[in-house]
N, C-alpha and C positions, 0 to 999 in steps of 0.2 A: 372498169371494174373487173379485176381478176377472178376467176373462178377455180377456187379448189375442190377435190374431192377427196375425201378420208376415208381409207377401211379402219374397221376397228374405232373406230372414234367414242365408242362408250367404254374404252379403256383407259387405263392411266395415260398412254404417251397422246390417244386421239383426242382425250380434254383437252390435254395443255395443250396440243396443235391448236383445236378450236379454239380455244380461246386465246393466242398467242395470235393468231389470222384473224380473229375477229378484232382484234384490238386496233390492226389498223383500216384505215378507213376505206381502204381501196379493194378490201375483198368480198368475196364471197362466199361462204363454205358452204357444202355439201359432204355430210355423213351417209355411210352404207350401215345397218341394221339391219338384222338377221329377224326373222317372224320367227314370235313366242309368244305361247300362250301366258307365259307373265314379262312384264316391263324390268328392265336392266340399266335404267338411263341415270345412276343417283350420280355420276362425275360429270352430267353434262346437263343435267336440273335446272342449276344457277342460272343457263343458256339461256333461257326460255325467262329469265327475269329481268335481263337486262331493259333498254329501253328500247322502243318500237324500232329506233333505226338501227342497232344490232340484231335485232330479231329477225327481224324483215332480208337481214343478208344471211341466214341460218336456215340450211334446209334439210331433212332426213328422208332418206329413200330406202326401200325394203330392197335387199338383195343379199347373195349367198356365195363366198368364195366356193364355197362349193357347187354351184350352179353358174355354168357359161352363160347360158342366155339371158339373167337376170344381169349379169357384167355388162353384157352388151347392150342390154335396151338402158341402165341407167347412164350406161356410158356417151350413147346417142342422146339421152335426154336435157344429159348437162353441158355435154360439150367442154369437160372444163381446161383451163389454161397445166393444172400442175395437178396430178393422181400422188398421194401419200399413200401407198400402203403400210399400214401397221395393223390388219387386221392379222391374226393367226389363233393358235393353240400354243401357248406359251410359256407353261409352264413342263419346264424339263424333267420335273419326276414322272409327271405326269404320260409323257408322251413314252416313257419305258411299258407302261402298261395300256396305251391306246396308239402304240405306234401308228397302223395304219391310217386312222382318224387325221393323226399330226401330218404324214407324209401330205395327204390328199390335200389339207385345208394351207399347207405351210406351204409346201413345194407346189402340188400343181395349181395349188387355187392364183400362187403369185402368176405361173405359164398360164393361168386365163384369163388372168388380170392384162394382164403385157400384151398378150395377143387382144385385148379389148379395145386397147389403146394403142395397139399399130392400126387398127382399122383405122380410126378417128383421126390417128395423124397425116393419113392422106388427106385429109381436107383442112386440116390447122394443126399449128404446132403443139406437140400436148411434152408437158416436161415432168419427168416419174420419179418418185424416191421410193425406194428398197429399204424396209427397215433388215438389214442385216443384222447378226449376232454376233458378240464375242466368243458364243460358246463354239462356233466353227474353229478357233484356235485347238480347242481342246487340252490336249496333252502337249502342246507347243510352248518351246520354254520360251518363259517370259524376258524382255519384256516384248508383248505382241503389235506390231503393226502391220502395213501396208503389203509387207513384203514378206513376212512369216507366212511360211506353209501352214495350210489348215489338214488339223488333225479329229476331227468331229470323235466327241463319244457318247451321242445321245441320237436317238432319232427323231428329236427336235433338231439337234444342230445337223445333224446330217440331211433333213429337209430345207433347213435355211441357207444349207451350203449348195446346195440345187435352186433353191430360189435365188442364190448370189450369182452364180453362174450361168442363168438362166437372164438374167438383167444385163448383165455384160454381154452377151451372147446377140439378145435384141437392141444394146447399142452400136456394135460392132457391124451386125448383119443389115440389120433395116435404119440405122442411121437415128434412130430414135436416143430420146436427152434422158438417161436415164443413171440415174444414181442409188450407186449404196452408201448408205450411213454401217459401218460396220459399230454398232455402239456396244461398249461396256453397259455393266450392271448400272442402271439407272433408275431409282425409288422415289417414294413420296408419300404424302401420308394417303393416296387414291390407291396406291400398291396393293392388289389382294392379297388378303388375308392368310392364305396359305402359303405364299411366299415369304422367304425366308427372315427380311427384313423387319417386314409386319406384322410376321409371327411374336417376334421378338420386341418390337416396340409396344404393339398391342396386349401381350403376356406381362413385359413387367409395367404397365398402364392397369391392367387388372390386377395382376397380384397385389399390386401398392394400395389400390381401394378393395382390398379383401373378394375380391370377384371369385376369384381360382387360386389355386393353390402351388399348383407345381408349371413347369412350361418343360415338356418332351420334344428335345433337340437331337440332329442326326449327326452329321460330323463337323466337328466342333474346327478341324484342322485348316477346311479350305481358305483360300484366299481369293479376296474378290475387288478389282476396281469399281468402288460403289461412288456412285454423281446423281444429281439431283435430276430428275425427270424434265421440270420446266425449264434446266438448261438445254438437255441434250435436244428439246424441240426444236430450239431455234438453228441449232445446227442445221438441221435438217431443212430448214426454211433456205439459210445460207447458201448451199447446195446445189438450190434450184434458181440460184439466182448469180450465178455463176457464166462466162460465157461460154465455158464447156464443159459434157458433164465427167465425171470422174468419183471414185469411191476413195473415204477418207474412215480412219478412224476418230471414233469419238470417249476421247476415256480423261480421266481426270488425272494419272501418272501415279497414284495411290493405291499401292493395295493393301488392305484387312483381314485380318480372319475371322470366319463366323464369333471365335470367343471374343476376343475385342468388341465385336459388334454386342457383346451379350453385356459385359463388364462397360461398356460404357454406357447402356442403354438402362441396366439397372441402376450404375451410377446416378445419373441424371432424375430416377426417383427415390435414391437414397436409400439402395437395398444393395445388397452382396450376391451375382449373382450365382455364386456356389450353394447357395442354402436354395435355391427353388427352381436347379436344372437338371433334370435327369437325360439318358441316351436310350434310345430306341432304334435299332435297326432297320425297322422299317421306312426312314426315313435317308437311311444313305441309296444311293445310287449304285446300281451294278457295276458303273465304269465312273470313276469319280474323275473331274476337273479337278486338280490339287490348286494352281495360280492360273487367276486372269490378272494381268497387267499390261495396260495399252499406251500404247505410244501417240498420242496425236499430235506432234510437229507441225503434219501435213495440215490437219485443220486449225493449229495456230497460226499459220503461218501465210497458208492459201486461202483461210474465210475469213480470220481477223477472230476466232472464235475461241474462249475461253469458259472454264466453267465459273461461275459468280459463288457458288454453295461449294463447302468446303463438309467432307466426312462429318466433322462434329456438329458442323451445323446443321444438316441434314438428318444425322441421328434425333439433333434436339428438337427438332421443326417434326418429324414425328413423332416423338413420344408426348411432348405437347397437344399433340393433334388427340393422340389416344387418349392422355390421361383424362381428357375433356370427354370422350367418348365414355370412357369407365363409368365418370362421374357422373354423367346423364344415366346411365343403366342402372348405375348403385339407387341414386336419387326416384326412378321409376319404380326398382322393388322397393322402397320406402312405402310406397301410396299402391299396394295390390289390388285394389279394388277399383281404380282411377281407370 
């Protein structure tokens, strides 16, 4: 029985890991959870429903990329065969106004994570995945791969680019199996809410059941390689199962623009989306990514890995997911008293 451990695992990408690892029969997972005074677990719910012998290989441990010593005692605890990191601060508007937060939990929490797990690999082989960013491309013209300079213009990507080099750094130096997934934009209908995807699937899901009225978008221009989340995990499983380790990009060869994402997504509930989108500036970024476009050859080629979800259908797989969500909300304020 292999044993995995996931950061981030009450996130979009750490679900579908979980549950992509639990599906087969040979593993083990372990998730890291941050102590809070309220519960955060609605992508990994379902877990805990399966049946006793998926259950029974699913375990949650409290700890904090922001705290070494809680890295190291869950790390001694589990011993696991393969470390996912995917935990961070992830969200790039974001980290313009809590930079240092992002640096600490992005960059150094991965240098505590890695140094957790060179201890451990003195005594058995432990094999690591690096969730890497497209946005470390930055201003690097497309299309991005393996071999494109990285131009960071956010201090999320310019942490992530410290946490990439930081992984290479400890395979190089202590011999340790350690990989980056450099991934493109990767969504689903688990995607927070404030990202830019879900903003948008979610808005015209309510507007069409009369919930709200307008959706306040920032720039309309960018372009973005968007793939589905429950493909990009398995890459990442691929990876590590590899007989040596090495960083690959992971992107679907596709890029969109936020407006196309907007025009197809109201399409899809039979609205125009010019009549219900306004711009705010508050929602552009100081230094803007114009195109992400990735090349992944190297994980067609080297893992055998493809994406399965195509742009359109990934738009439709969420806006279905929303419209369903609207309509449970619209139906609630039906009955106020209930």
């Amino acid at each position: 029985m292999k044993r995995a451990l996931i950061t981030g695992i009450t996130g979009q990408d750490g679900s579908y890991l979980a549950e992509f690892l639990l599906g087969k029969s040979d593993y083990e997972v372990h998730g890291l959870v941050r102590r809070s005074s309220s519960l955060n677990r609605q992508r990994i719910d379902h877990l805990f429903k399966y049946d006793s012998e998926v259950r029974d290989r699913f375990h949650l441990h409290y700890a904090d990329l922001a705290d070494a010593s809680s890295l190291s005692h869950v790390m001694e605890q589990v011993r696991p065969d393969e470390v996912y990191n995917l935990g961070a601060q992830s969200h790039v508007r974001v980290s313009f106004d809590q930079p240092l937060y992002t640096a600490d939990v992005v960059g150094l929490g991965t240098l505590r994570l890695l140094e957790a797990v060179r201890q451990i690999n003195r005594a058995k082989p432990v094999k690591f995945y690096q969730a890497s960013s497209s946005e470390m491309y930055g201003s690097a013209a497309p299309p991005q791969g393996p071999s494109t300079p990285f131009h960071p213009r956010s201090p999320y990507a310019c942490a992530k680019l410290h946490a990439h080099w930081q992984t290479i750094n400890y395979r190089e130096a202590y011999g340790l199996f350690a990989c980056s997934g450099i991934l493109f934009n990767h969504e689903s209908p688990r995607r927070g809410e404030s990202f830019v995807t879900r903003k948008v699937t979610l808005g015209a899901a309510r507007i069409k059941e009369g919930l709200q009225r307008r959706l306040v978008m920032g720039n309309l221009d960018a372009k973005r390689d968007w793939g589905f989340a429950g493909d990009y995990v398995r890459a990442m499983w691929m990876m590590l199962q590899q007989e040596k380790p090495d960083d690959y990009v992971v992107a679907t060869g596709e890029t969109h623009s936020v407006h196309e994402l907007l025009e197809l997504a109201f399409a899809l509930v039979d609205l125009d989306d010019r009549d219900f989108v306004d711009f705010d500036s508050k929602y552009t970024r100081p230094s803007e990514v114009d195109v992400l476009l990735g090349d992944a050859s190297k994980a067609r080629q080297v893992l055998g890995w493809r994406p399965e979800v195509d742009f359109h259908g990934l738009i439709k797989m969420m806006v279905e997911h929303d419209l369903e969500l609207a309509r449970r909300e619209k139906h609630a304020q039906s009955f106020p008293g209930r």
